[in-house]
C-alpha positions as CSV (number, residue, x, y, z in Angstrom):
1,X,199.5,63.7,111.3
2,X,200.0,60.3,112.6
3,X,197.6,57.6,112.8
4,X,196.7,55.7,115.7
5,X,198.7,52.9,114.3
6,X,201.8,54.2,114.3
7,X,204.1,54.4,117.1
8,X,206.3,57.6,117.7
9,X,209.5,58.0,116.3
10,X,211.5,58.1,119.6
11,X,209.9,54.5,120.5
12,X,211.8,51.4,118.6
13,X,209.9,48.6,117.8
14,X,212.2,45.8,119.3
15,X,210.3,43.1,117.9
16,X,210.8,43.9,114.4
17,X,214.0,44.0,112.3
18,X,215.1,46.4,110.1
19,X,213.2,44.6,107.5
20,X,209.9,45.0,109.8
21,X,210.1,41.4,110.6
22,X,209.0,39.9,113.5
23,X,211.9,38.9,115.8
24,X,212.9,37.9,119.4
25,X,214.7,40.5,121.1
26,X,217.9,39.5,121.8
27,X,218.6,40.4,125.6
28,X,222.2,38.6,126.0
29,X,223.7,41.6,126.8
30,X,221.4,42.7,129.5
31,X,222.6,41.1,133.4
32,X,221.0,39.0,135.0
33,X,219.0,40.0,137.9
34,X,215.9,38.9,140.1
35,X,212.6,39.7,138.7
36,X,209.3,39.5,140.0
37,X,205.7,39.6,138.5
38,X,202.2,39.6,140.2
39,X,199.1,39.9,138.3
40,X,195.5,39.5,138.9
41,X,192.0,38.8,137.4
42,X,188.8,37.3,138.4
43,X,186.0,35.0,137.3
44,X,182.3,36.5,138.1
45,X,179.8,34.1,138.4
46,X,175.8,33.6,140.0
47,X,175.5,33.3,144.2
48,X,174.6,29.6,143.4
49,X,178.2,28.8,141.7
50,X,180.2,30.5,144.3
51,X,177.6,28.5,146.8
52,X,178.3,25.4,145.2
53,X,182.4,26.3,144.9
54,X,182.5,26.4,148.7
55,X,180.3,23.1,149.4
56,X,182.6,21.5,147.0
57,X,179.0,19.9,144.6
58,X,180.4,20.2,141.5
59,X,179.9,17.9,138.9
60,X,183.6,18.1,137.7
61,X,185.0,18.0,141.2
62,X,187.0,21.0,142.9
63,X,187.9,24.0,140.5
64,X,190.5,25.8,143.0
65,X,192.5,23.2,142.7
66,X,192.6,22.6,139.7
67,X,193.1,25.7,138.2
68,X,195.9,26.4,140.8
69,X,197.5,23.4,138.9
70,X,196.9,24.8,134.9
71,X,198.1,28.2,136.1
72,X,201.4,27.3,137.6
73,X,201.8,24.8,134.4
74,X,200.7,27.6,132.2
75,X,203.4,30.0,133.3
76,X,206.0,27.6,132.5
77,X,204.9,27.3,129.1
78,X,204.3,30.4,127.9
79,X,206.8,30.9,125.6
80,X,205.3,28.2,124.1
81,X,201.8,29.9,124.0
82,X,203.4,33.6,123.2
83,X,205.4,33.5,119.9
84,X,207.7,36.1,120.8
85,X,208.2,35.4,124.7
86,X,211.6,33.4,125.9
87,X,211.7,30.4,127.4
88,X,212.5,30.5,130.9
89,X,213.9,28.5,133.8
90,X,211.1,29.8,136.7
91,X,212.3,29.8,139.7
92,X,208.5,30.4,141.6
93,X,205.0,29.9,140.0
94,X,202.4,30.4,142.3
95,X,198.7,30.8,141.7
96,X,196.4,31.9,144.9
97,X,192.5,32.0,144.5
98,X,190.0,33.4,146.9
99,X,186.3,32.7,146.8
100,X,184.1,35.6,147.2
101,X,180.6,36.4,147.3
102,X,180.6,37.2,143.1
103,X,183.1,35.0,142.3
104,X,186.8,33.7,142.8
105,X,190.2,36.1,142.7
106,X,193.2,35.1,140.6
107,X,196.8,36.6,141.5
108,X,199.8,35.0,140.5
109,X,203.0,35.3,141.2
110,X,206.0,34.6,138.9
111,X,210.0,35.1,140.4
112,X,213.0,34.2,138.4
113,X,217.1,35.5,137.9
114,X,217.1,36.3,134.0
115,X,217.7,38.5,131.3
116,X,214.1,39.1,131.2
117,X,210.6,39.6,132.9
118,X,207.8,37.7,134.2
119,X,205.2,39.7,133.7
120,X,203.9,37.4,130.4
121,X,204.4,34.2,132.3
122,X,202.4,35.6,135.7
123,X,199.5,37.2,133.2
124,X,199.1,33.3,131.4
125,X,198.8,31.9,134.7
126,X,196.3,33.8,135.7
127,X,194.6,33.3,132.2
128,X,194.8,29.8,132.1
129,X,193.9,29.6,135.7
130,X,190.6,31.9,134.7
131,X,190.0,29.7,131.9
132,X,190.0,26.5,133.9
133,X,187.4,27.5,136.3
134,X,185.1,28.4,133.6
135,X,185.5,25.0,132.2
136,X,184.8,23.5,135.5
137,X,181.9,25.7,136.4
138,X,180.2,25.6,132.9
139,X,177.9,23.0,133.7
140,X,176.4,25.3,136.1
141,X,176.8,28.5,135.2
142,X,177.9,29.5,131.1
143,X,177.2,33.3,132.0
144,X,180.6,33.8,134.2
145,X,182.6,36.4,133.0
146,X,186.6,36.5,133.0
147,X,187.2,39.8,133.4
148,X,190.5,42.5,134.9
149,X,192.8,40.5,133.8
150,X,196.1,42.7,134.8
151,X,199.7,43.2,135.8
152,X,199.4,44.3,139.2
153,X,203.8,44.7,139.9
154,X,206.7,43.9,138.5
155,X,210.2,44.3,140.0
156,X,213.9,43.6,138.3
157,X,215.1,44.8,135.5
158,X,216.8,47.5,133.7
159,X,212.9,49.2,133.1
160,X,212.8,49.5,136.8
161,X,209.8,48.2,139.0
162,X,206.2,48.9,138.7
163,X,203.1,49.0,141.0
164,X,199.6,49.4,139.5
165,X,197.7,52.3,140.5
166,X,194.2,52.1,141.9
């Protein structure tokens, strides 16, 4: 019987070596192509915070903006956040919010022509970006909740292209 730890057999681990030691994968022989990631999450927070969002009154000054800035910064530095991911050359970091009634809406997108995806670099922008306006919205409001955090597509590669369901 196998534990919930274990992986199948027909699925190898590519971070590990023979050795089961962590490892980049090498992906020099895979060709280069265009690839895409979008990925979404959201911050909930109280009437008043999204209130005060929109009438630009908070104490730290405008938290759209700035967390459009620490997301697009945090996707180009994610391999430096992720031990295992690459470091890439993006060609497109782009972080779009939306104010709602229960809080603000994350996506980011990530683009590049690599060896390798973006999905890690588009989900730490959106992270960082999530993180950012809980920093700026503390003062107000320490109950917000980060929260579906998620790849929402990806497109390139040799594992084809994906599109979340539902």
């Amino acid at each position: 019987m196998q534990s919930k730890h274990e992986r199948p057999k027909t699925m190898p681990l590519t971070h590990l070596d023979d050795e089961g030691h962590a490892r980049m994968v090498d992906v020099s022989a895979k060709p280069v192509t265009t690839r895409t990631a979008v990925a979404s999450g959201f911050v909930q927070m109280a009437a008043a915070t999204v209130a005060a969002i929109r009438a630009h009154t908070l104490p730290k000054g405008d938290p759209l903006e700035v967390a459009r800035i620490a997301g697009v910064m945090a996707a180009k530095r994610t391999a430096e956040l992720i031990p295992l991911c690459h470091p890439l050359p993006l060609n497109f970091a782009d972080v779009e919010l939306e104010v709602r009634d229960d809080g603000v809406a994350i996506t980011a997108t990530t683009r590049i022509d690599s060896r390798t995806g973006v999905e890690m670099e588009a989900l730490t922008a959106v992270s960082l970006a999530a993180l950012t306006i809980y920093d700026m919205c503390k003062a107000m409001d320490k109950a917000m909740v980060i929260t579906d955090i998620r790849l929402e597509a990806k497109s390139g590669g040799t594992s084809g292209d994906y599109q979340r369901q539902g």
